[in-house]
N, C-alpha and C positions, 0 to 999 in steps of 0.2 A: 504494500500500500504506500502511496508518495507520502514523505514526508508533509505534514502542516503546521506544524507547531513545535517550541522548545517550551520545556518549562523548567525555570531557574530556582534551585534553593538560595538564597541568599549568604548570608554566615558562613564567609571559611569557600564557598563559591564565587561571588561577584568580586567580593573583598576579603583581603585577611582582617576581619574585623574583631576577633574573638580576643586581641589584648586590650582594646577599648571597651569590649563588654565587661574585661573584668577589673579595670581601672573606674569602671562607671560603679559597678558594684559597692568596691572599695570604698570608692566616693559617699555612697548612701548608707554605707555600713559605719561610716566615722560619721556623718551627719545625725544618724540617728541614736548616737552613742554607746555603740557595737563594737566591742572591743575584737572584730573578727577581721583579717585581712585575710583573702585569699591568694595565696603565692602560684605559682606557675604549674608544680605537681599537683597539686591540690586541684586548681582550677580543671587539670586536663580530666581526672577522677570524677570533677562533678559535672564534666560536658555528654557524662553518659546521660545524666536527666536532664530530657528536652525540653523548654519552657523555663523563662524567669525565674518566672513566682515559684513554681514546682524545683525549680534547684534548691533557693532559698530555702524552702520547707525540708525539705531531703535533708539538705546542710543543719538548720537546727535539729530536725529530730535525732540525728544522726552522731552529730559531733557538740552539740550543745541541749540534750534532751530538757536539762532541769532547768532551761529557759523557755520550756514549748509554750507553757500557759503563760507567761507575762509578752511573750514575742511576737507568736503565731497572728494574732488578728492585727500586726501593723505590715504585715506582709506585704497586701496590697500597695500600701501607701511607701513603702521601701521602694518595691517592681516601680512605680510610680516616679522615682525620684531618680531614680538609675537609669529610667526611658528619657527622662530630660536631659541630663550628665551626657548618657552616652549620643544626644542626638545634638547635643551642644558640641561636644568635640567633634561629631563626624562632616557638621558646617564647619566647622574652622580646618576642616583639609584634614583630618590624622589620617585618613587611609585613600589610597586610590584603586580603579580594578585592578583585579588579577589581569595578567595577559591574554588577550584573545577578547575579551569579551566585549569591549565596545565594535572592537571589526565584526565579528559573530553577530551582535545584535543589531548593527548597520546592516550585513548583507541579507539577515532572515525582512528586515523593515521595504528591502530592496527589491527584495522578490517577491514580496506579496504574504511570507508566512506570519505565523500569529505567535505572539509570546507572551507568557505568562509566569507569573511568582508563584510558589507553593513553601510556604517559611512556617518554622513554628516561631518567629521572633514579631514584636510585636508591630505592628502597623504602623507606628512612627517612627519609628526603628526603619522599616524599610522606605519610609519617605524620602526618609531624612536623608536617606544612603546615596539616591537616586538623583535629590534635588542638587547635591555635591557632585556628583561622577559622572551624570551627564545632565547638565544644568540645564541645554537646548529644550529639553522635554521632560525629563525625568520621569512620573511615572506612569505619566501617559500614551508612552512608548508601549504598556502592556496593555494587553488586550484585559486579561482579568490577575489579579491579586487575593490570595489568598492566605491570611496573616493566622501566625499563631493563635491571637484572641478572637477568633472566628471563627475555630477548631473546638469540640470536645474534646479528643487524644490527640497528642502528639506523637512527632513520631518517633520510634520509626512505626506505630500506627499508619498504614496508609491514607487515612481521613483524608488531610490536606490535599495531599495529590488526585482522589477522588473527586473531592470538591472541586479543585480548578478543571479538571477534565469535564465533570457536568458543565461549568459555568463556557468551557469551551466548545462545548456540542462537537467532540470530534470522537472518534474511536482511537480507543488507545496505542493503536497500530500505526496511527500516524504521527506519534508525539514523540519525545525523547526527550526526558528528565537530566539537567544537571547538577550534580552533587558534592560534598566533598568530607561528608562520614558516613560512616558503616550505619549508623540509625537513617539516615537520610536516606541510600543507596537501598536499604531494605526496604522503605515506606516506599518510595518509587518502583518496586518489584515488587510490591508487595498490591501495588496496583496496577501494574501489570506492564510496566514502563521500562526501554531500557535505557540504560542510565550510562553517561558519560562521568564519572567521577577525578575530580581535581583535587587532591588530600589540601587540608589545609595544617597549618603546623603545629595543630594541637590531634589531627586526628591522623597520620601519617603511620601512626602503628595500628589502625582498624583492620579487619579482616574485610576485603572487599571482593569475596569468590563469586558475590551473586551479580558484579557490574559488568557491563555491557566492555567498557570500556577504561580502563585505567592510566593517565598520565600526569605530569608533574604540574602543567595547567594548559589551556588551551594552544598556544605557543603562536607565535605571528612569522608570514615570509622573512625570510631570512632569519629567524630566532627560533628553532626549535624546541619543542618542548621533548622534555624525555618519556620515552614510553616505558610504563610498568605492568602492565597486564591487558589482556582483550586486544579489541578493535586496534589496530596500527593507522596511522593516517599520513596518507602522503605529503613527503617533505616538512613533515614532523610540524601541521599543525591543521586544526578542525575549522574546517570552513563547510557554509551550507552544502555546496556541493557536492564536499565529501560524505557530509553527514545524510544527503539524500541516495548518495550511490551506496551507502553502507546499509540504511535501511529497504532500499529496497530486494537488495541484494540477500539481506540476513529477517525473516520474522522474526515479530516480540516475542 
């Protein structure tokens, strides 16, 4: 079936943004007088639970239990303070895309294909990413968006990717999902997507035997990107064309 659509997880895909998530954290953790910082090992331990608020929760039950009842119900209003933080720093420049992915989402705009977000991070979050990284349009470039606070499970729940696929009226044979951890890559297979995965540097050691395609990131002419598993792409970087001769060539 011809390719018609990509759909992009955001987090650790578009951008390596996962040291600003937990800088923002940090931030709302000293604001609300949380003697807790989360250092780098730690952080990568709790990017197995997908969702803000639901880290947060994991995190105190977990490593601060005999705070659950005086903590638990500022939760929200924490998630709350850390969407501002982190959408404060991602306007002032802290991150730019990965490679590939402005060309990639130029050429799918070029040819008529449709694109779409499936994120379990929060809706401002993904704004905010978009109105920085490509300011001409930001995220009106997508045809539909699909945010973690618009979800009941996260993933690697397939929910999300369910969702933007209804909201895209297409069969999932004609989609291919971009990822860059093993909860992400399974939610996308898990709905029936095959998935290009890009590690990002907190998920590099995931297990990614169910992806489609595994490399180091998209890679641009003349910049190859390194291949690590699946789909090889020629002259070492994914452009629509490849990505439409690959799907029609291989079924979901």
């Amino acid at each position: 079936m011809p390719l018609q659509a990509l759909i992009f997880d955001v987090d650790g895909t578009l951008a390596e943004t996962e040291e600003v998530h937990r800088q923002a954290f940090n931030e709302a953790f000293a604001s609300f007088g949380l003697p807790w910082k989360w250092e780098r090992p730690l952080y990568k331990e709790l990017l197995q639970v997908t969702g803000g608020k639901e880290r947060i929760l994991h995190y105190l039950t977990n490593w601060h239990a005999q705070d659950l009842a005086a903590v638990q119900e500022k939760i929200p209003a924490i998630y709350e303070l850390k969407t501002k933080r982190y959408s404060a720093m991602i306007l002032a420049g802290a991150v730019e895309l990965k490679p590939g992915i402005a060309r990639l989402i130029a050429e799918a705009k070029a040819a008529g294909a449709r694109l779409a977000i499936a994120t379990t991070t929060h809706r401002d979050n993904v704004e905010a990413l978009l109105r920085r990284t490509l300011p001409a349009q930001g995220a009106s470039l997508f045809d539909t968006i699909v945010a973690g606070d618009e979800v009941s499970a996260k993933k690697p729940d397939p929910e999300v990717f369910e969702a933007a696929l209804r909201k895209l009226r297409l069969p999932v044979a004609s989609c291919v999902a971009f990822e860059d951890s093993a909860n992400g890559a399974n939610a996308a297979r898990g709905a029936g997507l095959r998935v290009v995965v890009t590690p990002g540097i907190y998920t590099a050691d995931d297990d990614f035997s169910g992806a489609t395609s595994v490399i180091s990131d998209l890679g641009e002419p003349g910049r190859p990107h390194q291949h690590l598993a699946g789909w090889e792409w020629p002259d070492g970087y994914v452009s629509l064309a490849a990505l439409r001769t690959k799907t029609e060539e291989s079924p979901a």
